[in-house]
C-alpha positions as CSV (number, residue, x, y, z in Angstrom):
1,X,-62.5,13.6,-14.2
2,X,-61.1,10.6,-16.6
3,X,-61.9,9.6,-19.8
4,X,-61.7,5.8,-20.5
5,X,-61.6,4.1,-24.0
6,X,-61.6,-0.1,-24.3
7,X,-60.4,-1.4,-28.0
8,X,-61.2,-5.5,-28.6
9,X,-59.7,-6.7,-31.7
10,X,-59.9,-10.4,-32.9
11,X,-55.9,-11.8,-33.5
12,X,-54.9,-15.1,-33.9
13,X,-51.6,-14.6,-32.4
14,X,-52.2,-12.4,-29.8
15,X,-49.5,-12.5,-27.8
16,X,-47.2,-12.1,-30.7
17,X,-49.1,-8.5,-32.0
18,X,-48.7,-7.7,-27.8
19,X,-45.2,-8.6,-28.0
20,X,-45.2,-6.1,-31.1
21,X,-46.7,-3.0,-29.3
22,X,-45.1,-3.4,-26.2
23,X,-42.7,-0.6,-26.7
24,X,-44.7,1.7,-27.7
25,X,-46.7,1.3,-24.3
26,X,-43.3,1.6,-22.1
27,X,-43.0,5.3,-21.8
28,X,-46.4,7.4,-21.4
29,X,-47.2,10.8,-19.4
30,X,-48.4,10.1,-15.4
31,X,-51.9,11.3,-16.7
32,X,-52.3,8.0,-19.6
33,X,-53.0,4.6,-18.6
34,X,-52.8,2.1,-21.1
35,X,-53.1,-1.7,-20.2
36,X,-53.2,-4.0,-23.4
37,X,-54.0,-8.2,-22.6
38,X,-54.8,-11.3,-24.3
39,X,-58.1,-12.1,-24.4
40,X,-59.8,-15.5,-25.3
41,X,-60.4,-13.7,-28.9
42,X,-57.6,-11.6,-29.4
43,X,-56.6,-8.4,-27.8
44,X,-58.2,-5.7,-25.2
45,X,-56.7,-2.6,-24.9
46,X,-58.2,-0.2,-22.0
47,X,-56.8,3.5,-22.3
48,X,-57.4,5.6,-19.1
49,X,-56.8,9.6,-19.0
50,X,-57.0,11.4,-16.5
51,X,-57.4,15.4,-16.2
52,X,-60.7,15.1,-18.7
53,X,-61.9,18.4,-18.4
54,X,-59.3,20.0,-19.9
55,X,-60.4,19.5,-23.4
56,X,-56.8,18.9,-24.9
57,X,-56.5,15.8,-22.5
58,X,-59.5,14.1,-24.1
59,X,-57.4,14.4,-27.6
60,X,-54.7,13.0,-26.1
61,X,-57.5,10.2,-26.0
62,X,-58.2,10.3,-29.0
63,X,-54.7,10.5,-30.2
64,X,-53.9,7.9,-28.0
65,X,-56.4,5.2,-29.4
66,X,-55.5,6.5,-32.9
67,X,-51.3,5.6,-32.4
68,X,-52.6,1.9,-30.7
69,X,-55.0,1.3,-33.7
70,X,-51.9,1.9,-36.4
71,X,-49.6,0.1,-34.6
72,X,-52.3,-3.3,-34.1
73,X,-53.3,-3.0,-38.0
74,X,-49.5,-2.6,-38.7
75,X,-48.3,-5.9,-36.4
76,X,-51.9,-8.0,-37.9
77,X,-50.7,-7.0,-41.0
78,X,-47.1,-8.5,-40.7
79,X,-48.5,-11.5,-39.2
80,X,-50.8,-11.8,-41.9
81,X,-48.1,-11.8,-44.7
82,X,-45.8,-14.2,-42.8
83,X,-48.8,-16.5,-42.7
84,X,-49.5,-16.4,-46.4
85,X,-45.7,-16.9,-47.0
86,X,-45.6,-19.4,-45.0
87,X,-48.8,-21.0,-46.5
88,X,-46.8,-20.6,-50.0
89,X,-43.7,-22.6,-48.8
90,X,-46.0,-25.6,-47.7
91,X,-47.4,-26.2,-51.5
């Protein structure tokens, strides 16, 4: 059995937050897929787990959509404060 989590988060610079994130992705256990992509509104992240009925796979889930959602808000936040010091420089 697998347990299977999507995340859709708006970004305008997607593939700069992907860029961000990669490295976390590089090195997972055989039993975690995770496949984040550009979408036409930001970001899509599908997490796949397999071995589900084992109860301490499906917090490795949950675990799992918890370290992806920390590093996004981190990376959106960075973007964010380049943009409003870049937005500064231009007055």
């Amino acid at each position: 059995m697998r347990c299977k989590a999507k995340i859709e988060i708006e970004a305008r610079y997607p593939r700069d937050v992907l860029e961000s994130i990669e490295p976390d992705n590089l090195v997972s256990p055989k039993h975690i897929f995770i496949e984040c992509r550009e979408t036409s509104k930001g970001i899509e992240c599908e997490i796949i787990v397999r071995g589900c009925e084992d109860p301490k796979r499906v917090l490795t889930l949950r675990n799992t959509i918890d370290d992806i959602l920390m590093t996004l808000k981190a990376s959106l936040s960075v973007i964010d404060k380049i943009d409003s010091l870049n937005a500064r420089k231009d007055l």
